[in-house]
C-alpha positions as CSV (number, residue, x, y, z in Angstrom):
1,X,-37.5,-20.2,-16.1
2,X,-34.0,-19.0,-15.9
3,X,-34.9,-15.9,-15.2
4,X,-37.2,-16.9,-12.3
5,X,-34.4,-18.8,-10.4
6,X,-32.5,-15.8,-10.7
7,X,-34.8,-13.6,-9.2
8,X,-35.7,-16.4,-6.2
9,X,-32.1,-16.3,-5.4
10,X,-31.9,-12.9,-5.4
11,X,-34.7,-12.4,-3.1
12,X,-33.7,-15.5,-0.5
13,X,-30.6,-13.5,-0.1
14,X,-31.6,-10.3,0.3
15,X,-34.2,-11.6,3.1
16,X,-31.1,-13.5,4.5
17,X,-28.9,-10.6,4.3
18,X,-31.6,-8.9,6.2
19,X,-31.8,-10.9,8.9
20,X,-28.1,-11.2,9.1
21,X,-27.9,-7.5,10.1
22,X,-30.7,-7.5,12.6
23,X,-28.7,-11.1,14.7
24,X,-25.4,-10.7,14.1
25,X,-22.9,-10.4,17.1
26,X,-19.4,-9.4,16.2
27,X,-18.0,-10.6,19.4
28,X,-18.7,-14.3,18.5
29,X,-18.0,-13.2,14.9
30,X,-14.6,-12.5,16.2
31,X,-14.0,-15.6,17.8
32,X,-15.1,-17.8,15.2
33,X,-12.7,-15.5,12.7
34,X,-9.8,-16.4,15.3
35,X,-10.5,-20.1,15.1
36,X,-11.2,-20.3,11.3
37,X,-10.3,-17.6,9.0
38,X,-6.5,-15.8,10.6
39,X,-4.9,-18.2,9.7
40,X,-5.0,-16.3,6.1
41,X,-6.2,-13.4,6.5
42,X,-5.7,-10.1,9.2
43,X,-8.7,-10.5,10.9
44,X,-8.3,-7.4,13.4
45,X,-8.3,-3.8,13.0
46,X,-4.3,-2.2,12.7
47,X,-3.1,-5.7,11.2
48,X,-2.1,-4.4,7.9
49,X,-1.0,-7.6,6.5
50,X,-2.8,-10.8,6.1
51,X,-0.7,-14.4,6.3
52,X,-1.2,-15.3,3.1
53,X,-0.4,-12.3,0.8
54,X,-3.9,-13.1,-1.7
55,X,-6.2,-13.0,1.3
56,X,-7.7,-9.4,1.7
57,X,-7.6,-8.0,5.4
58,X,-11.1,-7.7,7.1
59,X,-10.5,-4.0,7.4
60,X,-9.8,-3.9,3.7
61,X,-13.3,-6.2,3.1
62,X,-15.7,-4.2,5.4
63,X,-14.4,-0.3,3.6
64,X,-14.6,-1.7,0.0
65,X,-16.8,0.2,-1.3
66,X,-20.1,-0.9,-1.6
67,X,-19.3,-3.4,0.8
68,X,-22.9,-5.3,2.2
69,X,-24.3,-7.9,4.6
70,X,-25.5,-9.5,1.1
71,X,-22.2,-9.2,-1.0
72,X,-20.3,-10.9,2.4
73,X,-23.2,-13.4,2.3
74,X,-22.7,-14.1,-1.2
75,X,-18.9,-14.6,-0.2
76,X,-19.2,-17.2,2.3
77,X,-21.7,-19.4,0.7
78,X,-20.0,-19.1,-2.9
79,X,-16.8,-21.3,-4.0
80,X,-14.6,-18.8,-5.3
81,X,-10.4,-18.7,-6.1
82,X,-8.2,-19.1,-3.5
83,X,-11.2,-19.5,-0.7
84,X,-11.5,-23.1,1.1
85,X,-15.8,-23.4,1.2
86,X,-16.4,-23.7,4.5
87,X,-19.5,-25.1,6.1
88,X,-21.0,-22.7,8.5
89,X,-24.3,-22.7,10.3
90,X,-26.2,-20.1,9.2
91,X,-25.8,-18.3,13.4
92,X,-21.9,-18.3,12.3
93,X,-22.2,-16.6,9.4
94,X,-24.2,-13.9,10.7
95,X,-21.5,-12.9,13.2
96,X,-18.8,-13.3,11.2
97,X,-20.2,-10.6,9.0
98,X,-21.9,-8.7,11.4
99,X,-18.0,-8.4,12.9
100,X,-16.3,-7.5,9.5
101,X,-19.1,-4.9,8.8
102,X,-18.3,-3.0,12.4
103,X,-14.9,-2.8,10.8
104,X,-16.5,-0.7,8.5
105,X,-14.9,3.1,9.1
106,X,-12.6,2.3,12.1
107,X,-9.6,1.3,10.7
């Protein structure tokens, strides 16, 4: 049964994850980034330090290797250390990460 929940979960996200690439807009990902996550961590490209010293950059985030739509995903929608759990629409998500993934490479 375990097992089956696992594989569910895995499967919602990767269908989320997919459809997070295909509607994603950075520029509103940016905004919302402005508004809700600088004030701990460097949220544009040539900012080399976040405020608050545990946060990773977003240019760090989007070149980690094996960086995805799904592991991001998986970011915003777990609680994890140091990381307020923010409730954000499902639209918000998806342009927050579309905008850390066009980070990706152009730092």
């Amino acid at each position: 049964m375990e097992r089956a929940i696992y594989l569910l979960t895995v499967l919602a996200l990767t269908v989320a994850a997919s459809h997070v690439q295909a509607q994603g807009t950075p520029r509103e990902g940016l905004a919302l980034a402005q508004q809700v996550c600088s004030e701990c961590h460097a949220i544009r490209r040539g900012q080399v330090r976040a405020p608050n010293s545990r946060a990773p950059t977003f240019v760090e985030l989007a070149t980690t290797p094996g960086m995805t739509t799904t592991a991001l995903l998986v970011a915003l929608t777990t609680p994890h250390a140091g990381m307020p759990m923010f409730i954000l629409m499902a639209e918000q998500r998806e342009n927050v990460i579309a905008y850390i993934l066009s980070l990706k490479g152009e730092n």
